[in-house]
Chimera marker file (.cmm) of the C-alpha trace (Angstrom):
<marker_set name="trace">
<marker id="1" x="79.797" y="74.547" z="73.133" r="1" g="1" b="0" radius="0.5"/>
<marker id="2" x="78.484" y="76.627" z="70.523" r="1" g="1" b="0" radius="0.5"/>
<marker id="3" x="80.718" y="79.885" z="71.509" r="1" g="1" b="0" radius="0.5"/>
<marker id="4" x="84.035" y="77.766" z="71.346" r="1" g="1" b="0" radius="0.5"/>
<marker id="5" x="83.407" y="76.348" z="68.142" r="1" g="1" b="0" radius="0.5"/>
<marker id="6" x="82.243" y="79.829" z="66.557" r="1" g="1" b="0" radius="0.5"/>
<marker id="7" x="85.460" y="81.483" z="68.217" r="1" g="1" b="0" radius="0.5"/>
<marker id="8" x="87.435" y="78.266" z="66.349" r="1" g="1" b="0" radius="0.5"/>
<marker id="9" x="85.660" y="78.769" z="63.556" r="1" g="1" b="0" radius="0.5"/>
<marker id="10" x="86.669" y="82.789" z="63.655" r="1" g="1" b="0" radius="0.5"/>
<marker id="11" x="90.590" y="82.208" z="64.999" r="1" g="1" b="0" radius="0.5"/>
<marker id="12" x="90.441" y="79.488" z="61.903" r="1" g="1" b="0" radius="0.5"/>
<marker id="13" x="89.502" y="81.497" z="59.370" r="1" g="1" b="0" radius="0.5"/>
<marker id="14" x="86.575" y="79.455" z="57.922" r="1" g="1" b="0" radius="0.5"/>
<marker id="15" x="83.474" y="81.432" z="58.817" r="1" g="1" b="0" radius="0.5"/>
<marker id="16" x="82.602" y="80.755" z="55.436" r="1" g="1" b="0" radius="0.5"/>
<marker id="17" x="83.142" y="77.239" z="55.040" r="1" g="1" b="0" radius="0.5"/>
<marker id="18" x="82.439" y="75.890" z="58.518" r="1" g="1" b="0" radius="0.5"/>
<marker id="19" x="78.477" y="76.603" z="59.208" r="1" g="1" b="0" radius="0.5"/>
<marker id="20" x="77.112" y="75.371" z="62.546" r="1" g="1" b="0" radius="0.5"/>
<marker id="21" x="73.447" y="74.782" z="63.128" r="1" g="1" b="0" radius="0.5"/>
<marker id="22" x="72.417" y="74.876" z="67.023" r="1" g="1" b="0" radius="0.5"/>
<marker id="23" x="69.367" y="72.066" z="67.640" r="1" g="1" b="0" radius="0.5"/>
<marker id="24" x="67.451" y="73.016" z="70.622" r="1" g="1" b="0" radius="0.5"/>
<marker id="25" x="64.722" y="71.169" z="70.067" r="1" g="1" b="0" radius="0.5"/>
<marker id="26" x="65.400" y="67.352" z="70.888" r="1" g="1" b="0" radius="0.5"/>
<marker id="27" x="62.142" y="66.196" z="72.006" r="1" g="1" b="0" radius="0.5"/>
<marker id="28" x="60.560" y="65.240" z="69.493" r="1" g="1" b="0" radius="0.5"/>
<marker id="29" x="63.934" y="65.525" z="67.036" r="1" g="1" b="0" radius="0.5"/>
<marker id="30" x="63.136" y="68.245" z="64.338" r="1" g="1" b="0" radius="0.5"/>
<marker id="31" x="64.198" y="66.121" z="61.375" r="1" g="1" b="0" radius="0.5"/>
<marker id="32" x="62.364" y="67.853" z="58.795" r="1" g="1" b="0" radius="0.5"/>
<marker id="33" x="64.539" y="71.111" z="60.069" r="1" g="1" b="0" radius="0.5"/>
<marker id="34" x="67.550" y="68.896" z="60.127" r="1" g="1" b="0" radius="0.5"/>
<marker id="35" x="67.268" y="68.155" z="56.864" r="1" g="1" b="0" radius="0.5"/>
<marker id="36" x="65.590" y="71.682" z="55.277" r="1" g="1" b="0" radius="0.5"/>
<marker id="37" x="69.633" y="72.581" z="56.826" r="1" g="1" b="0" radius="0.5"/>
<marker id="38" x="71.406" y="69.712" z="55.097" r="1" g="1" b="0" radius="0.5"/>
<marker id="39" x="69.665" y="70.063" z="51.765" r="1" g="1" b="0" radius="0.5"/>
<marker id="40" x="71.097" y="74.129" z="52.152" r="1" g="1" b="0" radius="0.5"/>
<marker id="41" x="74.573" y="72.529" z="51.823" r="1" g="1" b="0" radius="0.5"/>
<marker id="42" x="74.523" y="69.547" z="50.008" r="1" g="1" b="0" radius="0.5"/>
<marker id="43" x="78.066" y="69.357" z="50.020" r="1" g="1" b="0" radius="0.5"/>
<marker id="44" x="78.839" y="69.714" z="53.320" r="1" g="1" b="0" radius="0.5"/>
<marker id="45" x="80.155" y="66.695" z="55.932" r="1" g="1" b="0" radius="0.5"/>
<marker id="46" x="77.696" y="66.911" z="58.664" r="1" g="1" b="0" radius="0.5"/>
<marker id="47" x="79.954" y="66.238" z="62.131" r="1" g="1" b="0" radius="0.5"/>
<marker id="48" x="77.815" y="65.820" z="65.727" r="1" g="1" b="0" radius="0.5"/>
<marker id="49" x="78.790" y="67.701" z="68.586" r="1" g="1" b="0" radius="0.5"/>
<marker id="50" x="77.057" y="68.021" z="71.899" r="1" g="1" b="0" radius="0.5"/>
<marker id="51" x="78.439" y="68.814" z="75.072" r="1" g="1" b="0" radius="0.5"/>
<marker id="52" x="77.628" y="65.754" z="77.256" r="1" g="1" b="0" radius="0.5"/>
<marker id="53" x="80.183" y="62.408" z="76.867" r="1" g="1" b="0" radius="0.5"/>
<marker id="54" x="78.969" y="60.180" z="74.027" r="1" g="1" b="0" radius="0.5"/>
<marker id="55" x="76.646" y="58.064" z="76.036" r="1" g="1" b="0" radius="0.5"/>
<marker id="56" x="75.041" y="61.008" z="77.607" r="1" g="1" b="0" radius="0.5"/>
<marker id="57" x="73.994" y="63.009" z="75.306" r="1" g="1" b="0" radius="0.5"/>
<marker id="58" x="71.582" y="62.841" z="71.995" r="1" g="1" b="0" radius="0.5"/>
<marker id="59" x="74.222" y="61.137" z="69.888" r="1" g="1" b="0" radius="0.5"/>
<marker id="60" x="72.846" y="57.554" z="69.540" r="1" g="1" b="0" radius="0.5"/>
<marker id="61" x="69.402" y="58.711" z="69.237" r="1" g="1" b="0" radius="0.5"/>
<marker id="62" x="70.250" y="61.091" z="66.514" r="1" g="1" b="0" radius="0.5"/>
<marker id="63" x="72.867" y="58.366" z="64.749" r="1" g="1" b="0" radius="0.5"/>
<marker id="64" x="70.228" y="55.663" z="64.651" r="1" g="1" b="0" radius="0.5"/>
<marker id="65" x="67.902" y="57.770" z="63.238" r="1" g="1" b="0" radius="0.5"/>
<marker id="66" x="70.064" y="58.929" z="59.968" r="1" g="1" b="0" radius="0.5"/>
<link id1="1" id2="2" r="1" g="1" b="0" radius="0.2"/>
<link id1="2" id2="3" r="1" g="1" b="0" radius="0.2"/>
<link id1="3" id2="4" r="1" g="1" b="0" radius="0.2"/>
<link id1="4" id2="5" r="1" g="1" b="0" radius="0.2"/>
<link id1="5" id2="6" r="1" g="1" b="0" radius="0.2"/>
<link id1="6" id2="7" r="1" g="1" b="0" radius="0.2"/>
<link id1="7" id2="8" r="1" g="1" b="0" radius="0.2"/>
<link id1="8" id2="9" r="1" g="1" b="0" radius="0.2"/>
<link id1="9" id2="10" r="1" g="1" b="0" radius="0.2"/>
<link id1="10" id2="11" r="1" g="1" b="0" radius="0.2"/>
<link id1="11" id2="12" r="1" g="1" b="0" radius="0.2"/>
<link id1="12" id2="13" r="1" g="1" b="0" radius="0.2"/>
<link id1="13" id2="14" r="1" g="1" b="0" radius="0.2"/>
<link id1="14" id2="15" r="1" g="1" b="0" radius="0.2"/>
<link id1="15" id2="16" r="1" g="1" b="0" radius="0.2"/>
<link id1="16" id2="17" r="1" g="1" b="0" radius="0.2"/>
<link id1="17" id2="18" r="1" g="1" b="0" radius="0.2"/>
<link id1="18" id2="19" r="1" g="1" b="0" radius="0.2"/>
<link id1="19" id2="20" r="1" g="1" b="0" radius="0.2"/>
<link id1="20" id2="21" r="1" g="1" b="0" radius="0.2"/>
<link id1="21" id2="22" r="1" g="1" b="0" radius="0.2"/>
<link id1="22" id2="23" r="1" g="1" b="0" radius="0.2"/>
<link id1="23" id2="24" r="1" g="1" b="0" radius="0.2"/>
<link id1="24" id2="25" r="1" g="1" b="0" radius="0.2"/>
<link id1="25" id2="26" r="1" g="1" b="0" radius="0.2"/>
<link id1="26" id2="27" r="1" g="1" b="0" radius="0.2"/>
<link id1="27" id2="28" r="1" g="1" b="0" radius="0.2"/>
<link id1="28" id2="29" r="1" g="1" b="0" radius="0.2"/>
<link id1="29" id2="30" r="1" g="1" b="0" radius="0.2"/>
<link id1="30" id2="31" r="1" g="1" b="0" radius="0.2"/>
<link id1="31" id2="32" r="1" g="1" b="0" radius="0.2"/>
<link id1="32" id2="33" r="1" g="1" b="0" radius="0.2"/>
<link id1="33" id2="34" r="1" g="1" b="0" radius="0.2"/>
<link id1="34" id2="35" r="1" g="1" b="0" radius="0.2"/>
<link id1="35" id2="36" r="1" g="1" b="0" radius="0.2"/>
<link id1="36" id2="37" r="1" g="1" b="0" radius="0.2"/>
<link id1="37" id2="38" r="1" g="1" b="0" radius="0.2"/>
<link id1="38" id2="39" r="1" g="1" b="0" radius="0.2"/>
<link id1="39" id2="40" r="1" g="1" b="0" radius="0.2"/>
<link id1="40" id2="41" r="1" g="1" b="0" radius="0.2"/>
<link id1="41" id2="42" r="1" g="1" b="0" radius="0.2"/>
<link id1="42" id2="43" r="1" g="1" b="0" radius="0.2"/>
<link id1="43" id2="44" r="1" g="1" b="0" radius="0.2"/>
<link id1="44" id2="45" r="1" g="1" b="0" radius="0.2"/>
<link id1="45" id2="46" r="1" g="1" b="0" radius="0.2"/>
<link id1="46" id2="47" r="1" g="1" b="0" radius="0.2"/>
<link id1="47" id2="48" r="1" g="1" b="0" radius="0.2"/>
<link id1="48" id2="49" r="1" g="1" b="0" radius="0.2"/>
<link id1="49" id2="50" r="1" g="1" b="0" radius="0.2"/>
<link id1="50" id2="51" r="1" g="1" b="0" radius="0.2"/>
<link id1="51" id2="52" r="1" g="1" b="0" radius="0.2"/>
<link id1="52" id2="53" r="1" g="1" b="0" radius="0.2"/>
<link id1="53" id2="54" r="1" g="1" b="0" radius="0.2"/>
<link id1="54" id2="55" r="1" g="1" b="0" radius="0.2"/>
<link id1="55" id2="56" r="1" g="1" b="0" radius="0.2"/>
<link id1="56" id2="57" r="1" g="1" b="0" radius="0.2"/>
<link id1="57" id2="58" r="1" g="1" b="0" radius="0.2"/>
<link id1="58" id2="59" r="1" g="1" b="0" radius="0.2"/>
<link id1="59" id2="60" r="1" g="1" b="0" radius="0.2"/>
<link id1="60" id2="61" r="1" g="1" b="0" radius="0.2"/>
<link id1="61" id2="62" r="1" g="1" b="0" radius="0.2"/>
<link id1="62" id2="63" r="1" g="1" b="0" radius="0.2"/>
<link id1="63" id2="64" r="1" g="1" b="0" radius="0.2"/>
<link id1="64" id2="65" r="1" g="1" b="0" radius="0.2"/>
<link id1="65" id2="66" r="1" g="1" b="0" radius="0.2"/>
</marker_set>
């Protein structure tokens, strides 16, 4: 997942204003990295993606944890 949305990012144009962070670590969930990242871009609109359908993957765990 991370290669297509870097090669959107590049056919887009917005390398600079698009950042993605890769978590690879989910076990136990690295929020004090999560939010070291955040805090680098206070401005930014964090958006979850993850490869796996909605109610496979990390998503719930890492929305009901915000």
């Amino acid at each position: 997942m991370y290669y297509e949305l870097d090669a959107e990012r590049e056919t887009n144009g917005t390398e600079n204003e698009v950042k993605i962070v890769r978590i690879e670590q989910l076990s136990p969930f690295p929020w004090d990295l999560v939010d070291r990242e955040l805090r680098r871009y206070p401005n930014a609109e964090p958006v979850w993606c993850q490869e796996e359908p909605m109610n496979m993957g990390t998503f719930f765990f890492w929305k009901h944890g915000v």
